[in-house]
N, C-alpha and C positions, 0 to 999 in steps of 0.2 A: 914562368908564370906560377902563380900559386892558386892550387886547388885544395878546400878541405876534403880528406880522406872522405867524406860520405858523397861528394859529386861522382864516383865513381862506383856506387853502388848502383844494381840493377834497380829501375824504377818505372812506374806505371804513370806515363802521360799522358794526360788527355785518351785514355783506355787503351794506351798502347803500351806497351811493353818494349823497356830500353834496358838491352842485357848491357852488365856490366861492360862486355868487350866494347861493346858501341862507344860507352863513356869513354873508356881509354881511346879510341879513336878520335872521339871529338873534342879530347884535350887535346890531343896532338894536332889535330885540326887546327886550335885555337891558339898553337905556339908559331903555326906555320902565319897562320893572320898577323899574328902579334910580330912577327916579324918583319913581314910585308908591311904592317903598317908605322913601323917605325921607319922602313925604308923611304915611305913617302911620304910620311912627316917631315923627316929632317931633308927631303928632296925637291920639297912644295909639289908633290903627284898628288893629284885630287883622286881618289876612285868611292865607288859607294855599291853598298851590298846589291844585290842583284838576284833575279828567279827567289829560289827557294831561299835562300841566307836572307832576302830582302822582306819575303812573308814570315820568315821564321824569327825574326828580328824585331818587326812591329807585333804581331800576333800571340808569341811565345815568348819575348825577350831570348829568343836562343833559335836552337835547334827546334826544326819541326822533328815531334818525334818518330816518326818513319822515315826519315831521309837521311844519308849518310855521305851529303858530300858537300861542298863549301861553292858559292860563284859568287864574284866581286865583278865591278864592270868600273869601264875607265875610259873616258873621252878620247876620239882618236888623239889628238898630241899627247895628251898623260899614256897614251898607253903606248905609243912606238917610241917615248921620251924613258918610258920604264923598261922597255925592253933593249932597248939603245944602252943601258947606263945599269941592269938587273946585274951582270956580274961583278960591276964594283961595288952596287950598294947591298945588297943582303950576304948576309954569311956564306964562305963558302963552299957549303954541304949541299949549296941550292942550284937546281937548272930548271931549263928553262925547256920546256917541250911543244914545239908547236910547226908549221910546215916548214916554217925556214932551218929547223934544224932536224927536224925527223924527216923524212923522205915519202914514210908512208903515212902522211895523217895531212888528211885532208880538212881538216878540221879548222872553222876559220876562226878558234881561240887559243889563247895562248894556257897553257898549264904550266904552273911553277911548284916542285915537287920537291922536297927535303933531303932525297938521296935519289939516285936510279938503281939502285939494288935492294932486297931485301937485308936487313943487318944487325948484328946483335953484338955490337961494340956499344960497350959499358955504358960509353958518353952519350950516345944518342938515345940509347932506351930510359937513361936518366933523365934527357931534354925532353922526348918525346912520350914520357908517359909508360912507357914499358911495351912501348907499338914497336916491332921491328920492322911493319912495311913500310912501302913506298906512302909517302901521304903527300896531298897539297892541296890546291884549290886552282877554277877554271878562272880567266879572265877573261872577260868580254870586251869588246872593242866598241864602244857609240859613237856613230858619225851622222853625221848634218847631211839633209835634205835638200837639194837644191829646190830655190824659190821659186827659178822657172821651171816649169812644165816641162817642156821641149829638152830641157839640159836633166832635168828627171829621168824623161823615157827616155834617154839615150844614154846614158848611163844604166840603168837597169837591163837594154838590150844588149849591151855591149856585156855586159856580167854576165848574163842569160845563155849570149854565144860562147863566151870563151869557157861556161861552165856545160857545156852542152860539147865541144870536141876534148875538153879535158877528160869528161865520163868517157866519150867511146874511146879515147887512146888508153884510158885509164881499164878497160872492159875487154881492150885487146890485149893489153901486157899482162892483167889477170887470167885470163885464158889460155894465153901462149897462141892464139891466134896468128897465121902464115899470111900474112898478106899479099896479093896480087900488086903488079905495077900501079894498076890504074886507081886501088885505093891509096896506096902509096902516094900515087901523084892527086890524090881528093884531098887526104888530110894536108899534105906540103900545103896545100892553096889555101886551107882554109888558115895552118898557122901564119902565112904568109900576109893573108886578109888581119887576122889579130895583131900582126909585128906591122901593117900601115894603119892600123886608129890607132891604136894605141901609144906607137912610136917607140917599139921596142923591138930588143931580137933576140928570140928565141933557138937557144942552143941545140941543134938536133943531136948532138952527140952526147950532151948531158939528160939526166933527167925532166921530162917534158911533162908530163904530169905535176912536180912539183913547181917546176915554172911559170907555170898556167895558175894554179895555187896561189902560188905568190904574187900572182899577176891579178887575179881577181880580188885579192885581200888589200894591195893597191887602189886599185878601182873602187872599194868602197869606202875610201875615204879619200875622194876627190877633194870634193867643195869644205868650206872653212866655214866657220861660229859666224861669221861676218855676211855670207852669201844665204843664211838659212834661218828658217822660225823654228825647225823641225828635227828632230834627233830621235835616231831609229839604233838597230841592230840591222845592218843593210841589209842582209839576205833572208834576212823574218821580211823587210820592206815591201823588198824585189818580188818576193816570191808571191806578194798578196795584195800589197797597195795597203796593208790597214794597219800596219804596224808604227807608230810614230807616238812621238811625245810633243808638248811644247818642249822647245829647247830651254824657257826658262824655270822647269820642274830640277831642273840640271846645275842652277845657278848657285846655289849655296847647296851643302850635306848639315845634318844637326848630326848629334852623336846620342845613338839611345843604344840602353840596355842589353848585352849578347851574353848569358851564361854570367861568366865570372869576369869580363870587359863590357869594353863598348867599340859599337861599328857605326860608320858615317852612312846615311841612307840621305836618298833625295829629300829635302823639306817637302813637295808636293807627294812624300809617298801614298797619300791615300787615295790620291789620283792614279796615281801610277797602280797601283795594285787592283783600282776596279777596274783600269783597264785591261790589265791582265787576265785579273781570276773573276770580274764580276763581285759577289759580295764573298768577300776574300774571308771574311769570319767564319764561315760554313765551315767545316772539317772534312776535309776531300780525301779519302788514302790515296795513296798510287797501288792498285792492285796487286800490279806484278812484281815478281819475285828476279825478275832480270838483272842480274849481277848484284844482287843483292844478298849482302853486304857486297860495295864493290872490293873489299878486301878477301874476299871467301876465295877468288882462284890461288892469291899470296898467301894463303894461308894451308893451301893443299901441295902446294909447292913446296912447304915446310914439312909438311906432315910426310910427303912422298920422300922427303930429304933426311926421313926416319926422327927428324925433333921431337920432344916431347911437350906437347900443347896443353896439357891437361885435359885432356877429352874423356869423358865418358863413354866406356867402350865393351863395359860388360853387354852378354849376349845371352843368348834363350839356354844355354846348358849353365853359363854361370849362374843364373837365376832359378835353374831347378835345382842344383847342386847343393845352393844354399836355402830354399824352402826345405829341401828335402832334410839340413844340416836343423834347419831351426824349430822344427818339428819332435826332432828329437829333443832337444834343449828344452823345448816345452813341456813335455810332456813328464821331464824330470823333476821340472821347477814344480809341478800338480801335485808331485806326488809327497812334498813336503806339507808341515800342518803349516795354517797360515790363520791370520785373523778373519773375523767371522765375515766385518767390514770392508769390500774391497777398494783398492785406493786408485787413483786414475791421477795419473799426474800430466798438468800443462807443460809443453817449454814452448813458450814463446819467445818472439825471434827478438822482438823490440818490446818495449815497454806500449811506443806507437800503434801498434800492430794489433793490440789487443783487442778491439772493438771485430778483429774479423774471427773469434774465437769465443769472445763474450758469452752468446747464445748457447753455444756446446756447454758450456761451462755452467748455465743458469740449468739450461737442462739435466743435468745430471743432479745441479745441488737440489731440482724441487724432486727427483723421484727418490732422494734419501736411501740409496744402497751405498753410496760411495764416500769414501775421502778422499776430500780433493786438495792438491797443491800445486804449486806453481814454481819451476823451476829452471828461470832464464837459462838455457843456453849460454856457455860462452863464447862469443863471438867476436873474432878480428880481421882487423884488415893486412892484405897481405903487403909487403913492401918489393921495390924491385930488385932488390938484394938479396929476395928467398927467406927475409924475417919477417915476423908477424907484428902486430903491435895491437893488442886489446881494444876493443869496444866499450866505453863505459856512458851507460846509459844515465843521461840523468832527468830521464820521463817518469813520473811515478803511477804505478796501477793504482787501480781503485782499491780501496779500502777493504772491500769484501774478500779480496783476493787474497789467497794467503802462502807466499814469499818463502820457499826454502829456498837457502845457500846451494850449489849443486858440491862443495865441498862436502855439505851435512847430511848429505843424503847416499848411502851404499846399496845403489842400484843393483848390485850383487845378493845380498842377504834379502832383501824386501821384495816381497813378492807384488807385483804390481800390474793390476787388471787391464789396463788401458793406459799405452803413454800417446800424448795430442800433441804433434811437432809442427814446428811452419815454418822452417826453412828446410827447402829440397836438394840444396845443393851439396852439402857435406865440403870435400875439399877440390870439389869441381866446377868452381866459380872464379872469375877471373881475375875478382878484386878481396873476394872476401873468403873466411870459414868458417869453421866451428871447429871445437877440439876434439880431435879425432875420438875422444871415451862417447863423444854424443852421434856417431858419424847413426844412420839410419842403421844399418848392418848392427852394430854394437848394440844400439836399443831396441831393435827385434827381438835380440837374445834375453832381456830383461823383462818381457810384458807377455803378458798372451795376447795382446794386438797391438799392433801401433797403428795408428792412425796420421796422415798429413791432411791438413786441411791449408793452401793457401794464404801468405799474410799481407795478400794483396787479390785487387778485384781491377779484371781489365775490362773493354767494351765488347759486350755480347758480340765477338767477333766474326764478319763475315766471311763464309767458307769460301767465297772468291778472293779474300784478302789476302795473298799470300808473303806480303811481307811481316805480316802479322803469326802468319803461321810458318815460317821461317824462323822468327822470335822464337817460338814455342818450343825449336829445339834445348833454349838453355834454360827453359825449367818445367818440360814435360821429361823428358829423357833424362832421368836424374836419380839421385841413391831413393830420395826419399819419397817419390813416387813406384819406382820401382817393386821398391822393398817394404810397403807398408800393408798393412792388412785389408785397409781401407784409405779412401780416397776420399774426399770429400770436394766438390769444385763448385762454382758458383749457380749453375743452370745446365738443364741438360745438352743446351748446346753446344757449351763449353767442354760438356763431359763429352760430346760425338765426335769432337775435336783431340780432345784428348786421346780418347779410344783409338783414331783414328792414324793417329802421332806413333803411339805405343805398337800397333803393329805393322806400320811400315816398318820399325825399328825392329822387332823381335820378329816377326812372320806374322803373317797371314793367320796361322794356325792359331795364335795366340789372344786373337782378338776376345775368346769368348771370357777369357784371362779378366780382362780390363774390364768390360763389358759389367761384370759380374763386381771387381773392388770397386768401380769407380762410383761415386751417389753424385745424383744433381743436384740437390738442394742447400747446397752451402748458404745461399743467399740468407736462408733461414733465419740464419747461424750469425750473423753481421747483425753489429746493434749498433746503432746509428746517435748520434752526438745527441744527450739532451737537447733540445731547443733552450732550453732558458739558461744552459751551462756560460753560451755566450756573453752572458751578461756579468762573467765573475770576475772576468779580468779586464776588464774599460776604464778608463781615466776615469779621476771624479767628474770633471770639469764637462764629459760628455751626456754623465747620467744628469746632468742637470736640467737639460733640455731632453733627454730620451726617453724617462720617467717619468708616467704618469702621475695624480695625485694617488690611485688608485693602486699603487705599486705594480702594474702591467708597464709592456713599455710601448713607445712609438714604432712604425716601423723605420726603419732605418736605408736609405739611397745613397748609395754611391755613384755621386758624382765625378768624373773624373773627365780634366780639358787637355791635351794634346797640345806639344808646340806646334807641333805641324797644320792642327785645326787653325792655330793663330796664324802664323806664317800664310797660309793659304788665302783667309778669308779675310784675314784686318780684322778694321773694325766691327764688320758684323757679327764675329765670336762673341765678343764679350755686350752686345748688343742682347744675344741671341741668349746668353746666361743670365744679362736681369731679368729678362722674360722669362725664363725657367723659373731661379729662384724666387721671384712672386709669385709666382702661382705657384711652388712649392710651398712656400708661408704661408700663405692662403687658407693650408690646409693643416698649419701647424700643431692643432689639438692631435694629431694623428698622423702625421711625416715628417720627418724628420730629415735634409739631406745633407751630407758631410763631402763639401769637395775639395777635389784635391788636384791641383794641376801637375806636369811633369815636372823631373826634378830640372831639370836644365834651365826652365825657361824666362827665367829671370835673366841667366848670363847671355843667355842668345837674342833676348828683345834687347837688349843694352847695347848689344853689336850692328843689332840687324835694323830695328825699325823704333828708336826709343819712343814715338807718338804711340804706338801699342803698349808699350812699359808703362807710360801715363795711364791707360786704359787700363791696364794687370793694375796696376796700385790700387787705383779706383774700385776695383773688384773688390779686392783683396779687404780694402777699409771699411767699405758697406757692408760687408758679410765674414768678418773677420772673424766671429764665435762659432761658423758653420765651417771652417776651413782647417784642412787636418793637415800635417806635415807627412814628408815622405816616408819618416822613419816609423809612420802608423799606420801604415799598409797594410800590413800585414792584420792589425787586431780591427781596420775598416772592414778588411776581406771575410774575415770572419762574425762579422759583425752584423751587419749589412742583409737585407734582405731582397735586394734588386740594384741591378747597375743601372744608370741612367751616360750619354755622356759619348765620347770618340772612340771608335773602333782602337783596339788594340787587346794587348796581351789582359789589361785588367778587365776588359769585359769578357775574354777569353777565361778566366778564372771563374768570374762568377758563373757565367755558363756554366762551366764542367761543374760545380758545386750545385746545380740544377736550379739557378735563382735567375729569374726576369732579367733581361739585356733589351734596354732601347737604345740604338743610337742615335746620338744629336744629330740635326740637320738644323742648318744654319736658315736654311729657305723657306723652313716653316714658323 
């Protein structure tokens, strides 16, 4: 698969923080899909995103950003027909993990994993991103509901029993518990009762727990597509009565949006997801910090195996050794004559970036003590080979700003009051660096303070969030936090967080350290997008209706329709859109709305339902100057002062952009 170099830079979604290592994870993630799903392409195996991959899919077009694992789900025949036939179709690197071949997992999904050992052969760090661990994704199994009642409860009682002597044998061979005859002769009777329903026989000499396993993962897929309205995950079913789908939510997959592919999800997913999460839009973390990353024990495994991970791992004497080293150095640099003007130099991380440094910068130029310049960092991406390969930006700063080369500038000779950096990592990032002359340490030597301020702003993070403060290892604990004079972070909560990070890491004793560099007011400091900049780069053909006579403009609604809205409701979608758009026109002098349907959904109403395709035309022709193509998403998103329209990843944007989300309801 191909990924541009910058998907794997660390980034702030939806105010969470995705360190680079994540990125390489989830590429590899994405090869292990891409595998699997070529398997069941050319095999006709139907399977469709599932739990978290299924919200992460419609919501984000990808990954949710705090979650770090992959689930696909697959009808029971697709799925005992892929696990029947997985070692001839996927590449041989791949197995297959699940109770029929593990012993001890009781686990009623299958897992299909890329290697079983950790590995750092050439080929697979090349295929898989530069990840040497164990990677894949879970499979779920969906089975049909029986129609009767009676053949219901009795199947669920029968899974209930056999999972109810599997726990206690399973609770005795954990133990090492010594049994008596007469329990001896309890459990015989009870497997004995299991080997007459069932019409099986269970081996006492072999493993019995795993039998029982297998014997229950039978059981939930009895009944057939033919016998059922209803299609579960049987043991969510069993255990509750509430867990069920219509079986025809199941009947077709569309194929929308994942990262750098695309993954097949139920047409009815937006069904399927309130049943799940309720209104699945909401932004939920997962708290806890439980195996998370689930590669963090693989990766201690490595580090105990003495590898070298690039970790940050300077400690409370390294850090006094060198305050105490750079003290002197300053004090030498004071004593030379220097101009009367002192200079304060930027290096900012991207050209992007700058808007979170703007304000420092306006600040200094209105008290007129300083010269100020600006001197990008060089910065590359690293490759898997141990070579680098430059970053070359082609964002332009504003005009005000004024641009030295870092060739032209001899940080050495120039004495230089204040230098303002924003990237923390130096060469302790997993995808990217800088050149070691700019490392944090090297530029202390050159300024009487350095300063980092942040080239990014995450969500005022809750101190119960712990995967979020987990993150925070890979760019609190860092050169250029460590070793700056000053800190500068978004809010003080952020900074208690901070503080908080810095002496779990160094001691206790060092708290009052942080306390003292770190400032909460970065917010300040962030200068926020003209309003009216949006208006510089828009097609003619939009400013003709967005434009007042008055040169002000319209507000601007993004509309955006869902195949799945279609697929689910028919005709009433597009019933439900002239009704919108008249009363959108209505109000023309002053609204303006630009819709824009999925890209797919032209080739899937031509397959699926072409009386709908009638209806899309018809849309499409009436309103055909309000209708924007997919490849203008991007400058709609930006554009746009409210979403109007079907749950997904593009109301998901405007949200985070802090702009009005209604969604359509077909019933009103």
């Amino acid at each position: 698969m191909k990924f541009d170099k910058s998907f794997f830079e660390a980034e702030v979604r939806d105010g969470f923080y995705v360190t680079s290592e994540m990125k390489q994870v989830w590429a590899a993630q994405l090869e292990v899909l891409n595998d699997v799903d070529k398997a069941c392409r050319e095999n006709g195996i139907q399977y469709f995103a599932e739990w978290g991959t299924l919200l992460g899919a419609v919501r984000h077009h990808g990954f949710i950003p705090w979650d770090d694992d992959m689930d696909i789900c697959m009808k029971r025949p697709d799925y005992n027909r892929f696990l029947e036939i997985a070692e001839k179709i996927m590449p041989s690197n791949y197995k297959i993990y699940n109770l029929k071949s593990h012993n001890n997992d009781g686990n009623m999904v299958s897992r299909i994993i890329n290697t079983d050992q950790i590995s750092y052969d050439a080929e697979k760090l090349k295929k898989y991103h530069g990840v040497p661990y164990v990677i894949g994704l879970d499979i779920f199994p969906l089975d049909y509901i029986s129609d009767n009642k009676e053949d219901d409860e009795l199947q669920s009682n029968v899974i209930v029993m056999i999972s109810s002597i599997m726990n206690v044998i399973k609770s005795i061979q954990d133990n090492n518990v010594q049994l008596d005859e007469e329990n001896l002769t309890q459990i015989n009777m009870q497997l004995s009762q299991v080997e007459n329903i069932c019409g099986v026989t269970i081996n006492r000499e072999d493993d019995i727990v795993q039998q029982l396993n297998i014997l229950i993962d039978r059981m939930c897929g009895i009944y057939r597509e033919n016998e059922a309205e209803y299609i579960t995950i049987m043991l969510l079913w069993v255990g509750g009565k509430k867990y069920r789908f219509p079986k025809k939510y199941y009947d077709k997959a569309i194929r929308i949006p994942f990262e750098n592919t695309t993954i097949p999800v139920p047409y009815a997913y937006d069904s399927i997801l309130k049943k799940k999460y309720g209104d699945y839009m909401q932004l939920v973390h997962t708290w806890d910090s439980h195996d998370y990353p689930f590669f963090e024990s693989q990766k201690k495994i490595i580090e105990n195996a003495g590898v070298d991970i690039n970790k940050y791992t300077d400690d409370y004497r390294n850090y006094n050794q060198f305050k105490n080293k750079i003290e002197e150095i300053r004090i030498d640099k004071e004593k030379k004559d220097y101009k009367d003007k002192k200079m304060v130099v930027f290096m900012p991380f991207k050209a992007k970036y700058w808007n979170m440094m703007a304000g420092l910068w306006k600040e200094y130029e209105r008290s007129g003590e300083y010269t100020l310049i600006a001197i990008p960092a060089p910065y590359y991406y690293k490759n898997i080979d141990g070579t680098v390969e430059k970053f070359n930006d082609d964002k332009q700063y504003p005009e005000y700003v004024k641009i030295v080369s870092p060739e032209n500038f001899d940080f050495d000779n120039e004495y230089v009051e204040k230098i303002i950096i924003q990237n923390p990592y130096d060469s302790y990032n997993a995808t990217t660096t800088v050149h070691p002359q700019f490392y944090a340490k090297k530029l202390a030597m050159c300024t009487k303070e350095l300063i980092y301020i942040p080239y990014f702003e995450t969500e005022e993070n809750n101190p119960s969030d712990m995967r979020a403060y987990v993150s925070m290892d890979s760019y609190v604990t860092m050169p250029g936090v460590v070793y700056s004079d000053k800190v500068i972070v978004q809010s003080e909560g952020i900074k208690e967080l901070y503080v908080k990070k810095l002496s779990e890491y160094f001691g206790e004793e060092t708290r009052d350290i942080w306390n003292t560099k770190i400032i909460g007011n970065g917010k300040h400091y962030i200068e926020m997008e003209n309003s009216d900049s949006k208006y510089d780069d828009i097609p003619e053909k939009w400013k003709g209706y967005i434009k007042k006579s008055d040169g002000s403009y319209k507000k601007v609604i993004l509309y955006f329709i869902c195949t799945n809205d279609v697929l689910e409701n028919g005709h009433r979608v597009f019933d439900k859109i002239k009704r919108s758009m008249d009363t959108f026109l209505e109000y023309e002098d002053s609204v303006v709305p630009l819709m824009m349907f999925e890209s797919n959904i032209d080739e899937i109403l031509q397959m699926e339902n072409p009386e709908l395709l009638e209806d899309y035309n018809e849309i499409k022709m009436n309103f055909t100057q309000y209708i924007v193509n997919e490849n203008e998403l991007d400058k709609v998103m930006n554009l746009c002062d409210a979403f109007y329209g079907d749950a997904g990843s593009e109301a998901q944007l405007c949200r985070n952009s802090g702009k009005p989300v209604m969604i359509q309801n077909v019933e009103i």
